[in-house]
DOSEVO-535212 format. One record per residue: x, y, z of N, C-alpha, C in turn; residue number from 0; residue in one letter. Coordinates in nm, 2 decimals. Layout:
# residues N
<<X,Y,Z>,<X,Y,Z>,<X,Y,Z>,NUM,"A">
...
# end
This chain:
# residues 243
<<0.37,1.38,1.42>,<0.43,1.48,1.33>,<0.34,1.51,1.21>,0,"X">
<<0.28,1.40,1.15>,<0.18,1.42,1.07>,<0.05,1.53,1.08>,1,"X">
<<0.02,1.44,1.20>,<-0.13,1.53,1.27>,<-0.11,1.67,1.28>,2,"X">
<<0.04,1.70,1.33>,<0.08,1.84,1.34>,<0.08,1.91,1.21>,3,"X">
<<0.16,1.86,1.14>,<0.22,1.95,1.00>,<0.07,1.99,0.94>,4,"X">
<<-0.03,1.86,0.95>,<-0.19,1.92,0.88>,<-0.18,2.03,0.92>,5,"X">
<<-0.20,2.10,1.04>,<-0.21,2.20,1.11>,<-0.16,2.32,1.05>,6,"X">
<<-0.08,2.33,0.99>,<0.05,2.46,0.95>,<0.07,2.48,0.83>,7,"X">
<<0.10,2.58,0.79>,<0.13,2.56,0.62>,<0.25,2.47,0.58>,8,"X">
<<0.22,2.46,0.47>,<0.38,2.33,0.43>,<0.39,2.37,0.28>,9,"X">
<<0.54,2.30,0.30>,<0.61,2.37,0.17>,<0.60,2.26,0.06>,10,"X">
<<0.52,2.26,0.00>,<0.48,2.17,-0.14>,<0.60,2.20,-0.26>,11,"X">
<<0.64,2.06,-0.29>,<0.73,2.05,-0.43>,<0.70,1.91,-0.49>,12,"X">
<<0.70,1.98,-0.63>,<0.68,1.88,-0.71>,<0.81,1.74,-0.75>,13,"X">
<<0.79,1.63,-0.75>,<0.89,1.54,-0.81>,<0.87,1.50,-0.98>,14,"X">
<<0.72,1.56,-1.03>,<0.63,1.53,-1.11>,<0.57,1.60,-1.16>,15,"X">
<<0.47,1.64,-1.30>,<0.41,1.74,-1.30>,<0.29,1.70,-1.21>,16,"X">
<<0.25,1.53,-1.16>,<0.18,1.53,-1.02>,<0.14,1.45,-0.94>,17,"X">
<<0.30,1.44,-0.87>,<0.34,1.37,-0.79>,<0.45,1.46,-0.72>,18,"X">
<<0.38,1.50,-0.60>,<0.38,1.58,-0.47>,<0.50,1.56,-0.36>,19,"X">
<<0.56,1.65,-0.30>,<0.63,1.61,-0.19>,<0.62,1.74,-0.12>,20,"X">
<<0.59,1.71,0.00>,<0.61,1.81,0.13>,<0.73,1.80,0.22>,21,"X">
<<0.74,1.93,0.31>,<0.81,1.93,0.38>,<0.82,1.84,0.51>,22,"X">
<<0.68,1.77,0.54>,<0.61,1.69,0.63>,<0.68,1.54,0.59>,23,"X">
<<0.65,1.53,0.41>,<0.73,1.38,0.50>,<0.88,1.41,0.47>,24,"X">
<<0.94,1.47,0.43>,<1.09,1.48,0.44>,<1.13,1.44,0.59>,25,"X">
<<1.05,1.56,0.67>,<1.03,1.51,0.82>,<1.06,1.42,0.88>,26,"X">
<<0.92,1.36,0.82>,<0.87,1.21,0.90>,<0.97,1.11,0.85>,27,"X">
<<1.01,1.10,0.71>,<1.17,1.04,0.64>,<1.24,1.05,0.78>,28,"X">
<<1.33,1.18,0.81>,<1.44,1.21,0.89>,<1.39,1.12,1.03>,29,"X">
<<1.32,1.11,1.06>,<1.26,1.08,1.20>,<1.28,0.97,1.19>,30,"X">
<<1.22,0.89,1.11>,<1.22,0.72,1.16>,<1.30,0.66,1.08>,31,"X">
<<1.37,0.73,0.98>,<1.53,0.70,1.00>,<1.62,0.69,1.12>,32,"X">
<<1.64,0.79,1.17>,<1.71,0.83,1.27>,<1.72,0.74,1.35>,33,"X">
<<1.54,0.68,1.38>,<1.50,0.56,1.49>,<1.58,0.43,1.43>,34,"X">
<<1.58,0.41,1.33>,<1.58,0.26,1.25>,<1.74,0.25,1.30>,35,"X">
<<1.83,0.38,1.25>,<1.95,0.38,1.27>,<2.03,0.37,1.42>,36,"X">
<<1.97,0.41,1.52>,<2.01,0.38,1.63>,<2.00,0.25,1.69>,37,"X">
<<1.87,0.18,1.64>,<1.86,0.07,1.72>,<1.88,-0.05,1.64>,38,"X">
<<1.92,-0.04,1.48>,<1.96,-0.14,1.41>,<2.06,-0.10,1.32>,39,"X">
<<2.14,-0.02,1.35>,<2.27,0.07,1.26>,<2.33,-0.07,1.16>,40,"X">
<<2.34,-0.15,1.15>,<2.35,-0.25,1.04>,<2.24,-0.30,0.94>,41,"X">
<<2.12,-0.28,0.99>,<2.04,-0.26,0.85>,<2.00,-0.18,0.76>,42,"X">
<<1.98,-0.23,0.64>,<1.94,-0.17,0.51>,<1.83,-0.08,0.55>,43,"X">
<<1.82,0.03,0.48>,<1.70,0.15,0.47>,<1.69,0.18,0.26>,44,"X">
<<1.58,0.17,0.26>,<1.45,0.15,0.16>,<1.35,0.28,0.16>,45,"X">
<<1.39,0.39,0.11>,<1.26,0.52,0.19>,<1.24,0.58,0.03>,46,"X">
<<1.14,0.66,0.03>,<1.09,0.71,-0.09>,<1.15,0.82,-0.11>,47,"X">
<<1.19,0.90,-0.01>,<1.19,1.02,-0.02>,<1.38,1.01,-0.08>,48,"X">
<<1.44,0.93,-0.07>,<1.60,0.94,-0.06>,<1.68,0.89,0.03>,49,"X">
<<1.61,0.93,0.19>,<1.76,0.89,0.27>,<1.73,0.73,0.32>,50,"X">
<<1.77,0.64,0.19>,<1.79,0.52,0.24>,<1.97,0.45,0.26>,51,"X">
<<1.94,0.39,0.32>,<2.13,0.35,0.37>,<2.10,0.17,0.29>,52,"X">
<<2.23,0.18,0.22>,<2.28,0.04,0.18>,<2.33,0.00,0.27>,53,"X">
<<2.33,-0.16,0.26>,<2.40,-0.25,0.38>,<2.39,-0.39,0.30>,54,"X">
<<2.47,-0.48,0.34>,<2.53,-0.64,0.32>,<2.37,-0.69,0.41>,55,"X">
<<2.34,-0.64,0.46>,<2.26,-0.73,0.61>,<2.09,-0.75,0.49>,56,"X">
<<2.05,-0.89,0.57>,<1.96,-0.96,0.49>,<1.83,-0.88,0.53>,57,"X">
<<1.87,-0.80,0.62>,<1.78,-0.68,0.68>,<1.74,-0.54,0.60>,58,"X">
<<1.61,-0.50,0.60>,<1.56,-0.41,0.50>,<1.44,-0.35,0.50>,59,"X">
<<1.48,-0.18,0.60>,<1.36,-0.14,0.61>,<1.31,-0.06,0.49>,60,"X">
<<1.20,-0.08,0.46>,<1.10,-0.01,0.32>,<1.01,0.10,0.37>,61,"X">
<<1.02,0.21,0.33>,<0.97,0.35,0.41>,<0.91,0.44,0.32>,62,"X">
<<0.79,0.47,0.37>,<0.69,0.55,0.32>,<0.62,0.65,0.40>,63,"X">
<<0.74,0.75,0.42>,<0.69,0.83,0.54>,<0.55,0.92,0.58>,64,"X">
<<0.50,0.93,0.42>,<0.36,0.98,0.42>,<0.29,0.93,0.27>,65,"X">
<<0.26,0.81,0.30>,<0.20,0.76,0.16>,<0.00,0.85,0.17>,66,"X">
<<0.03,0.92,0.04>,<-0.10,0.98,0.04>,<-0.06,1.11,0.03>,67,"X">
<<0.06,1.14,-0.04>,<0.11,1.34,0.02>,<-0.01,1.40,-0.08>,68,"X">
<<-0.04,1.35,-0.20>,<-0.13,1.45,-0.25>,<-0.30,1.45,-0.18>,69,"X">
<<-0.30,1.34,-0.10>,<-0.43,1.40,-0.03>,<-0.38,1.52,0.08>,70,"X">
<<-0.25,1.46,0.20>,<-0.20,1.60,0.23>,<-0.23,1.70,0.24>,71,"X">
<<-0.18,1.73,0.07>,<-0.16,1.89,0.07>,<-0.26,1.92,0.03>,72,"X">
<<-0.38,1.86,0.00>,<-0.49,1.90,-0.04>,<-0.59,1.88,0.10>,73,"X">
<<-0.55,1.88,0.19>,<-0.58,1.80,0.32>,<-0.74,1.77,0.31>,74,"X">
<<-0.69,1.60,0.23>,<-0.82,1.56,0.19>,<-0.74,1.40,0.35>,75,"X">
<<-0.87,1.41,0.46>,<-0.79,1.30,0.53>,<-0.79,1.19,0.50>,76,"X">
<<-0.65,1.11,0.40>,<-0.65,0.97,0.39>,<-0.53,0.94,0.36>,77,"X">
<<-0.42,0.92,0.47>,<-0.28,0.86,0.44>,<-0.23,0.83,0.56>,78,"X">
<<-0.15,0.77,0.57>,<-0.06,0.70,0.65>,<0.08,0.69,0.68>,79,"X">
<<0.15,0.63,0.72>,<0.31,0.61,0.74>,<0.27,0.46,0.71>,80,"X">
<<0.37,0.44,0.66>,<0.42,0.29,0.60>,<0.53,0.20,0.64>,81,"X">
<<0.54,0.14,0.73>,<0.69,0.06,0.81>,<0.67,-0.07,0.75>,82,"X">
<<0.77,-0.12,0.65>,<0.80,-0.26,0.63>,<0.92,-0.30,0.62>,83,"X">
<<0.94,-0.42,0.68>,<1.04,-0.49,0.74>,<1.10,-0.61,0.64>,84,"X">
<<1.19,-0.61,0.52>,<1.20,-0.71,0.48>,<1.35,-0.82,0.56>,85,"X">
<<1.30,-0.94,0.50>,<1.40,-1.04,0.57>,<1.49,-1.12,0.42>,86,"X">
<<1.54,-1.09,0.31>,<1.60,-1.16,0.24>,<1.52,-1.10,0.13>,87,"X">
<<1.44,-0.97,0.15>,<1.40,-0.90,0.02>,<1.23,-1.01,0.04>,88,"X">
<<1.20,-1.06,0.14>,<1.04,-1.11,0.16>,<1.01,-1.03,0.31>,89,"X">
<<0.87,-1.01,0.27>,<0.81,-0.95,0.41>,<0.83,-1.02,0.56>,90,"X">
<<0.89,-0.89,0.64>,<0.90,-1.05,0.75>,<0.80,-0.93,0.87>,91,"X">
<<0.76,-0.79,0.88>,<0.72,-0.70,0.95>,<0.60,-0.60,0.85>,92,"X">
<<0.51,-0.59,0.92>,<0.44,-0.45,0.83>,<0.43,-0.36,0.91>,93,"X">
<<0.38,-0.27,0.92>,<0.34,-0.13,1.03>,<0.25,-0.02,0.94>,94,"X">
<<0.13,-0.03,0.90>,<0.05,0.11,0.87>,<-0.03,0.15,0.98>,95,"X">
<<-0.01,0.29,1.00>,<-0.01,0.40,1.07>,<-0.14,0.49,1.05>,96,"X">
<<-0.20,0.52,1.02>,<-0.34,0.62,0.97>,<-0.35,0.72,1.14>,97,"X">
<<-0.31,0.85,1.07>,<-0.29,0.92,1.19>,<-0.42,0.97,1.18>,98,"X">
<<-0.53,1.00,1.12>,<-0.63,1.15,1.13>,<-0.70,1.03,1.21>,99,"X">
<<-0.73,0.90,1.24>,<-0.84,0.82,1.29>,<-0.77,0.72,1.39>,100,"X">
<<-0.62,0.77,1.45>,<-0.56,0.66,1.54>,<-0.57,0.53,1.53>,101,"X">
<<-0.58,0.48,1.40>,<-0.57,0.32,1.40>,<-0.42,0.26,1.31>,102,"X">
<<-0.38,0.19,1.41>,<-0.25,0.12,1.35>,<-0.27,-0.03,1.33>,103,"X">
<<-0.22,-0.08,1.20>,<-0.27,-0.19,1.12>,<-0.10,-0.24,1.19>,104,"X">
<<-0.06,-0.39,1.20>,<0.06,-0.45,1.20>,<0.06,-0.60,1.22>,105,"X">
<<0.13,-0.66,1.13>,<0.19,-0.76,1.16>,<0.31,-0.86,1.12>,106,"X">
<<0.33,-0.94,1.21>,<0.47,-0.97,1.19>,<0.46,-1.12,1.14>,107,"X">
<<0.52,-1.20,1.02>,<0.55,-1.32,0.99>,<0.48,-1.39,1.04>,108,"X">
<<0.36,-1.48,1.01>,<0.34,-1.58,1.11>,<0.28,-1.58,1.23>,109,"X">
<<0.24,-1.43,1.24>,<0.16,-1.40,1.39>,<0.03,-1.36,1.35>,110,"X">
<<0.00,-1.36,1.23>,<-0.14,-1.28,1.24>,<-0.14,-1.13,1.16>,111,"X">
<<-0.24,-1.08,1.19>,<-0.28,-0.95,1.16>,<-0.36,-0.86,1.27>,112,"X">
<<-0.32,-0.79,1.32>,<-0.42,-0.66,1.42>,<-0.41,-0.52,1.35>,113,"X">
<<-0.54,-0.44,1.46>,<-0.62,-0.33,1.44>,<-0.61,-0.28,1.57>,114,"X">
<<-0.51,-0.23,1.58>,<-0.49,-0.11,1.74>,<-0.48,-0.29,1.82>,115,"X">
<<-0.40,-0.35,1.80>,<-0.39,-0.51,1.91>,<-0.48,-0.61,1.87>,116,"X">
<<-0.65,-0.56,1.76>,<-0.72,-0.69,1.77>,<-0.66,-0.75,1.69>,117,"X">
<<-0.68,-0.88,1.65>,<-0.70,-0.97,1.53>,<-0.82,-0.90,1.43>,118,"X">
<<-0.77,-0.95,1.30>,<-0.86,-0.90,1.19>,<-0.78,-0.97,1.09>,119,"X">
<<-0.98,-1.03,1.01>,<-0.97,-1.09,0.91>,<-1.01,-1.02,0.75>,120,"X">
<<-0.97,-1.12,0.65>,<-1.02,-1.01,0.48>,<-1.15,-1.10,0.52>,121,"X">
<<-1.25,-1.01,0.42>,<-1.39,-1.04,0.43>,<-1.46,-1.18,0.35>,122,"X">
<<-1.55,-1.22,0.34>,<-1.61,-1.36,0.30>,<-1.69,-1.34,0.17>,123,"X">
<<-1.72,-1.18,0.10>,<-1.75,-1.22,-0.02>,<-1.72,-1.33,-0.09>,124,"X">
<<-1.77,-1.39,-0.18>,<-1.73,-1.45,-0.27>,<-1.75,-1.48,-0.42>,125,"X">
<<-1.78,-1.32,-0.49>,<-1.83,-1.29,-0.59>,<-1.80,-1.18,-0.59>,126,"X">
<<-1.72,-1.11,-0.73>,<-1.69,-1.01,-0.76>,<-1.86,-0.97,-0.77>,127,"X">
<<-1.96,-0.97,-0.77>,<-2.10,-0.89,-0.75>,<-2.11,-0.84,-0.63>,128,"X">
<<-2.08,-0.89,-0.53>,<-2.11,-0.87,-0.35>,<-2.01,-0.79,-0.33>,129,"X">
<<-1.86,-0.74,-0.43>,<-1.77,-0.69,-0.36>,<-1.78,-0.54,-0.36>,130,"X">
<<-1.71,-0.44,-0.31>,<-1.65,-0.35,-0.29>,<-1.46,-0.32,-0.29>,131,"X">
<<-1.43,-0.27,-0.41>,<-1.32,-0.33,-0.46>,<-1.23,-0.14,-0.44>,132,"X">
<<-1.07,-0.11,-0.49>,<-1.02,0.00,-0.44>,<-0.92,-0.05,-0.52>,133,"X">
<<-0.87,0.06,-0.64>,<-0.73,0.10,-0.69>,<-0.67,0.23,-0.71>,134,"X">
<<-0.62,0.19,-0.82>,<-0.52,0.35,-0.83>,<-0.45,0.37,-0.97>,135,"X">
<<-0.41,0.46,-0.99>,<-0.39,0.51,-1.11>,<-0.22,0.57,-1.12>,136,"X">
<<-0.12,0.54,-1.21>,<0.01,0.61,-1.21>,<-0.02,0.73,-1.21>,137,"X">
<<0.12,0.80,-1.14>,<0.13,0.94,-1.18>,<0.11,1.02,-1.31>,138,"X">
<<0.15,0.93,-1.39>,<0.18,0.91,-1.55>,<0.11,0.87,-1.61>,139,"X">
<<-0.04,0.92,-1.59>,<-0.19,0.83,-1.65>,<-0.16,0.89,-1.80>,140,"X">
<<-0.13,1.00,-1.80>,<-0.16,1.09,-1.94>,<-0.08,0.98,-2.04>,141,"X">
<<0.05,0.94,-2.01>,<0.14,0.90,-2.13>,<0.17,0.77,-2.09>,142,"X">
<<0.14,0.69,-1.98>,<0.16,0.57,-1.97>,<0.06,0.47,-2.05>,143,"X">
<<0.14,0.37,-2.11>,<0.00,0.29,-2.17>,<-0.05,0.17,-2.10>,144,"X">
<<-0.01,0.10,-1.98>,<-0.04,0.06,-1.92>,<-0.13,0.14,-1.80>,145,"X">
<<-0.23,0.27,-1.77>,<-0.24,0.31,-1.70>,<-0.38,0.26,-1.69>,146,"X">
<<-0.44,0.18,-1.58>,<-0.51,0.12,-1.55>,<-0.70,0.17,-1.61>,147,"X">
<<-0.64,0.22,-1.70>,<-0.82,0.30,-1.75>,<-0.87,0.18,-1.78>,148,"X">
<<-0.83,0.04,-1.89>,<-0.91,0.02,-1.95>,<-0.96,-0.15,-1.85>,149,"X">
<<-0.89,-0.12,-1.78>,<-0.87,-0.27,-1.67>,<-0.97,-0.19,-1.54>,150,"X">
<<-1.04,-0.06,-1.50>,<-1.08,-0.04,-1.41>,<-1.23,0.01,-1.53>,151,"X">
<<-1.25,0.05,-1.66>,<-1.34,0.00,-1.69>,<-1.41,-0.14,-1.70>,152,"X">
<<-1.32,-0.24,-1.71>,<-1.41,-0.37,-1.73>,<-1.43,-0.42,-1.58>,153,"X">
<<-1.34,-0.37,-1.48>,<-1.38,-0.43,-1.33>,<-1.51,-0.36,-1.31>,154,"X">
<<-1.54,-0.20,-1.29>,<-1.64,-0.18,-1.29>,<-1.76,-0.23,-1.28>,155,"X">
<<-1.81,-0.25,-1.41>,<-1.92,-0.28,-1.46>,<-1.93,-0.43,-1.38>,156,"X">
<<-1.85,-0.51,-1.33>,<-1.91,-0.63,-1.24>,<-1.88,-0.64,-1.07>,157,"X">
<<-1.86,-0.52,-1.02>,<-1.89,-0.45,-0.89>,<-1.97,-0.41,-0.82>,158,"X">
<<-2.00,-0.38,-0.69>,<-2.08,-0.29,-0.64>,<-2.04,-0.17,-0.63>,159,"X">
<<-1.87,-0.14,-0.62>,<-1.80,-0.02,-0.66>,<-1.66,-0.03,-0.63>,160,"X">
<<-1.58,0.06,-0.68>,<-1.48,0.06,-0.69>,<-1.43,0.21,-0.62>,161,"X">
<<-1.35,0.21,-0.50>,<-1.33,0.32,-0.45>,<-1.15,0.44,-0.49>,162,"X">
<<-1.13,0.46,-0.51>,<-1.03,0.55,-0.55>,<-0.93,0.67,-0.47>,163,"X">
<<-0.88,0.60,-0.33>,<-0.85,0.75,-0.22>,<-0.77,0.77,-0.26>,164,"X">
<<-0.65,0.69,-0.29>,<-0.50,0.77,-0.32>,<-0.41,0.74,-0.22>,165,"X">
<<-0.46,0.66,-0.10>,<-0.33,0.55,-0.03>,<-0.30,0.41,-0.06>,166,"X">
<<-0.22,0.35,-0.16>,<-0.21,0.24,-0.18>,<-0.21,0.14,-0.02>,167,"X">
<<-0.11,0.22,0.07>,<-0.09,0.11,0.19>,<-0.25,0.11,0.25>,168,"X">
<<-0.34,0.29,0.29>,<-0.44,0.23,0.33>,<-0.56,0.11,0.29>,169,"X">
<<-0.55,0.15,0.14>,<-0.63,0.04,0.08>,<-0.61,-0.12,0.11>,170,"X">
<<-0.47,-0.11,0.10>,<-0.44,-0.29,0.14>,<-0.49,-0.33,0.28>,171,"X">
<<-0.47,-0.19,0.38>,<-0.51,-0.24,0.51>,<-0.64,-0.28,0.51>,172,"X">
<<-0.73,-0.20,0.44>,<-0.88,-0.16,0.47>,<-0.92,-0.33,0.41>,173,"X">
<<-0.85,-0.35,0.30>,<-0.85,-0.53,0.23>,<-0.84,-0.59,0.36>,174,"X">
<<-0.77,-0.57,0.42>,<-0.69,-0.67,0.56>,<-0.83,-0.72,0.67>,175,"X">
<<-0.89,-0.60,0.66>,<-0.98,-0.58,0.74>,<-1.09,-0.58,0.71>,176,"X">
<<-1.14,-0.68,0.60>,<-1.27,-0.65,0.59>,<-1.32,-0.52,0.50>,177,"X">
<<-1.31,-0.41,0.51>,<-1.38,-0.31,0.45>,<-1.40,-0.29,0.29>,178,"X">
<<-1.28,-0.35,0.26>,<-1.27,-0.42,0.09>,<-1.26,-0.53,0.10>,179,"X">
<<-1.26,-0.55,-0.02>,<-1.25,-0.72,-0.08>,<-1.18,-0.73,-0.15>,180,"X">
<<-1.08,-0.64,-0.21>,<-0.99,-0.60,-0.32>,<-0.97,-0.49,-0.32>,181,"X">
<<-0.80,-0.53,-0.36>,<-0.71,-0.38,-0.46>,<-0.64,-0.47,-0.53>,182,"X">
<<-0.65,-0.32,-0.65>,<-0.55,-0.39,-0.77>,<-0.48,-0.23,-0.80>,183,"X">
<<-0.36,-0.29,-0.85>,<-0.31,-0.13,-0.91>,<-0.15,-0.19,-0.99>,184,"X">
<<-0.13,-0.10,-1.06>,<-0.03,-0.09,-1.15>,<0.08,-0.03,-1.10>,185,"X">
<<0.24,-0.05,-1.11>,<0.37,0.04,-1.09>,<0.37,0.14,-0.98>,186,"X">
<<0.29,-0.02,-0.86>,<0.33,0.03,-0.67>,<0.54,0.02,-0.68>,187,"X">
<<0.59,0.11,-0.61>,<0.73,0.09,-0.55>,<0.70,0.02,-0.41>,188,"X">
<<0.80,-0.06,-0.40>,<0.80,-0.13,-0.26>,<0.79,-0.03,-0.19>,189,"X">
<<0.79,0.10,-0.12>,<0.76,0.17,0.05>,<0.63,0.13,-0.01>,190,"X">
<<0.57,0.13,-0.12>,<0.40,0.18,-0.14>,<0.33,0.05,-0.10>,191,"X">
<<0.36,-0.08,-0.07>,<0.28,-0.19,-0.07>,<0.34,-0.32,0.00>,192,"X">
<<0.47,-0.27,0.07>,<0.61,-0.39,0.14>,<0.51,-0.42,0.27>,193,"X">
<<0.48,-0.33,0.36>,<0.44,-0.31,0.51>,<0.26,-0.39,0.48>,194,"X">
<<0.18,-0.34,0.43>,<0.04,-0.38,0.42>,<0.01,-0.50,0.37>,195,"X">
<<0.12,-0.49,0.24>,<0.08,-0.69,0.21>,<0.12,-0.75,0.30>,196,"X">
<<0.23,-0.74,0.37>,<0.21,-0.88,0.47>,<0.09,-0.86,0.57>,197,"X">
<<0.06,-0.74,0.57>,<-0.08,-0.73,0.69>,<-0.22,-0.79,0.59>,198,"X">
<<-0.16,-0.82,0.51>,<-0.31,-0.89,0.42>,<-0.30,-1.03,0.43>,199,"X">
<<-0.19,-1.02,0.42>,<-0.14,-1.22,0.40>,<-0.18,-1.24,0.53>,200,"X">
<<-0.15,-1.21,0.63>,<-0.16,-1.27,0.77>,<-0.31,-1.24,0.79>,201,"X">
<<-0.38,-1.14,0.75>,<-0.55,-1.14,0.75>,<-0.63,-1.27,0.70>,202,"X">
<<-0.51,-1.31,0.59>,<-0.61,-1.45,0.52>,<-0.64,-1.42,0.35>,203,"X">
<<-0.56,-1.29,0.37>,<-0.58,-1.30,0.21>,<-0.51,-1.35,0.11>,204,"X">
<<-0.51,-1.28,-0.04>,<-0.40,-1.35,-0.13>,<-0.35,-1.25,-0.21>,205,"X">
<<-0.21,-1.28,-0.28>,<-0.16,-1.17,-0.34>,<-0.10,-1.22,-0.47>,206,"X">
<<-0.11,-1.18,-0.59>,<-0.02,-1.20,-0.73>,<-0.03,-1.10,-0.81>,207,"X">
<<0.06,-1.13,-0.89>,<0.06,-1.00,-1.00>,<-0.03,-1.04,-1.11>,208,"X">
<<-0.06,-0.90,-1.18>,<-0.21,-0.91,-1.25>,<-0.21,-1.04,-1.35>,209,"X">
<<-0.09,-1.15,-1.39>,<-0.10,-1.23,-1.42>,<-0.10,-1.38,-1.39>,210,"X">
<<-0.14,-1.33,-1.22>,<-0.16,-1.47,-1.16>,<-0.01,-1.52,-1.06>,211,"X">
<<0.11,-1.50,-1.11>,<0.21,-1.53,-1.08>,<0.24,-1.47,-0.93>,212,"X">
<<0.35,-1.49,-0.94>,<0.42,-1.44,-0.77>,<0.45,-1.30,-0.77>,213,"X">
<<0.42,-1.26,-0.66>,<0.42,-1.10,-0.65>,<0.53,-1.06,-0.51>,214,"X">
<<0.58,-0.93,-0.58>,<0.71,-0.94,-0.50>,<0.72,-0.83,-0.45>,215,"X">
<<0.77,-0.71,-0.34>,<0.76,-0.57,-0.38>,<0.76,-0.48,-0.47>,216,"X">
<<0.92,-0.58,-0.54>,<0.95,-0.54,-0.67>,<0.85,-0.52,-0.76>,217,"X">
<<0.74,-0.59,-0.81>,<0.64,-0.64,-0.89>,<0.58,-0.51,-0.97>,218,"X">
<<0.55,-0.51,-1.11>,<0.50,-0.41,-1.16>,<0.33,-0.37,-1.14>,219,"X">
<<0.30,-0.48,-1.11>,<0.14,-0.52,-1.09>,<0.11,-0.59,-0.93>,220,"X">
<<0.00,-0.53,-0.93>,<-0.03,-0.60,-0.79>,<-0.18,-0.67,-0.81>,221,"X">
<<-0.21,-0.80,-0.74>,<-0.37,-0.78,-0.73>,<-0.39,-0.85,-0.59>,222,"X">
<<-0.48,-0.81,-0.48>,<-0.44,-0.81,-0.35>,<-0.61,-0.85,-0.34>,223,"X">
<<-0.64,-0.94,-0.24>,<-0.79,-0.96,-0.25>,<-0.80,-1.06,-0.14>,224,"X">
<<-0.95,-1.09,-0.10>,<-0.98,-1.20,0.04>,<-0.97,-1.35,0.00>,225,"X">
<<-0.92,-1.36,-0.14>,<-0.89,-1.49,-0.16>,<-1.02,-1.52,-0.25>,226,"X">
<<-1.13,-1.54,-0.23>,<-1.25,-1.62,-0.28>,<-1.30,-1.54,-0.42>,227,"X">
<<-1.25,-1.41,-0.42>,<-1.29,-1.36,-0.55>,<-1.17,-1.35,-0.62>,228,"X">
<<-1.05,-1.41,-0.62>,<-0.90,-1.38,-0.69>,<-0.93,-1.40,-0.86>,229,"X">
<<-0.96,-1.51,-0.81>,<-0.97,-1.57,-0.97>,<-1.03,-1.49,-1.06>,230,"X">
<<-1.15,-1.47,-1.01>,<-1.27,-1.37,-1.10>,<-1.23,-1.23,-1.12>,231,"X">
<<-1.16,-1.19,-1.01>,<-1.10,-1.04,-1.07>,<-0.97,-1.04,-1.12>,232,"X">
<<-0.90,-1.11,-1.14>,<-0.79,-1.14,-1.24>,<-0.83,-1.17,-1.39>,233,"X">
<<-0.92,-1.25,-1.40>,<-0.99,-1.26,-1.52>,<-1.08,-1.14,-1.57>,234,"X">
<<-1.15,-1.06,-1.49>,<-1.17,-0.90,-1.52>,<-1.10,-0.83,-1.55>,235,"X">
<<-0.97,-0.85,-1.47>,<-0.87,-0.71,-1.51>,<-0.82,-0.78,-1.69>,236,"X">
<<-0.76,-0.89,-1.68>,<-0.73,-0.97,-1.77>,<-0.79,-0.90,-1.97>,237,"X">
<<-0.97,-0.96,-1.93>,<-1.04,-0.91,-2.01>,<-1.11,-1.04,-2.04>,238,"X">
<<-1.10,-1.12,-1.98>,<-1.17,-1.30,-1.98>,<-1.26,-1.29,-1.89>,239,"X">
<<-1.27,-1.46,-1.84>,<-1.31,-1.52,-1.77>,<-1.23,-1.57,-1.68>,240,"X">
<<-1.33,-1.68,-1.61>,<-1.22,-1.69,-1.46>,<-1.23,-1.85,-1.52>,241,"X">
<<-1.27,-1.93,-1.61>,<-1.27,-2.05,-1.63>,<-1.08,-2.08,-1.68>,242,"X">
# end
């Protein structure tokens, strides 16, 4: 559905002066709703777009039917669908999807992490100098005062770079896999990061909020990394050391 709607004009509306919605994931919303509901009509639904269903059940799908709409509509190719499966409000399923390059990231509790079926691990840097690192910015840069400018200044400068697409789930995958070594980002919503962190965790990586603590979907802060450089880029974003 994705691949297709690139194809065709689409009806762009704003939720923001910019932050984007198409007619494409409304779509892709309706669609894997639809699916969730026939084959698990007692669990919870969690979707960005609106049509989420409340439920009693410890079950809770988290839905991001086109995380990345402003690359989209600018059809810059880098976004995905986002399936996460919570079990008591903790990751127990992930599913990212990247349609322009057919690779699907997933894993479930305890099994691991794959890449179209392989196994895949986070990478072995071990120095924020050797890494290659990937965040993001609120919609709300202009008037938010937490908006990551002055925490992606001081990461910078002890980098090899810092990349910026605009899919929070792809980024985590691309963590999952090797290709980064880190993301960090500020005021993710659970569809935006529920599905990929567990595909990180089962990679081998590690996850807390920008203060070290426990990180939750809920979480206002994220910092997502291969484990061996945590410390050191917490202490960057921070404005310290890692002592």
């Amino acid at each position: 559905m994705l691949r297709e709607g690139a194809s065709q004009p689409r009806q762009i509306d704003k939720k923001g002066p910019f932050d984007l919605v198409t007619n494409v994931d409304r779509a892709s919303e309706a669609l894997i709703i639809a699916a969730i509901r026939e084959r698990f009509p007692d669990h919870g639904i969690l979707a960005e777009e609106g049509g989420g269903v409340e439920s009693d059940s410890p079950w809770l799908w988290v839905i991001d039917p086109l995380d990345g709409t402003n690359n989209f509509a600018h059809d810059f190719p880098y976004y995905c669908v986002s399936l996460g499966l919570l079990y008591e409000r903790a990751p127990y399923l992930g599913v990212v999807y990247d349609p322009t390059r057919d690779q699907l990231f997933t894993a479930q509790r305890g099994g691991g992490a794959h890449l179209n079926g392989a196994p895949i691990r986070v990478s072995s840097a071990a120095s924020l100098g050797d890494a290659l690192l990937s965040t993001g910015f609120p919609y709300d840069f202009a008037t938010n005062e937490r908006n990551n400018a002055a925490e992606f200044a001081r990461v910078h400068r002890l980098v090899q770079g810092i990349r910026r697409a605009g899919s929070a789930a792809l980024d985590l995958a691309s963590v999952a896999c090797g290709r980064l070594d880190a993301h960090w980002e500020f005021w993710l919503k659970p569809w935006d990061s529920s599905a990929a962190a567990l595909i990180l965790l089962e990679a081998g990586g590690m996850i807390t909020d920008a203060d070290g603590g426990e990180w939750t979907p809920w979480s206002t802060s994220m910092v997502a990394s291969n484990g061996q450089i945590h410390a050191e880029l917490l202490a960057a974003i921070r404005g310290g050391d890692a002592r």
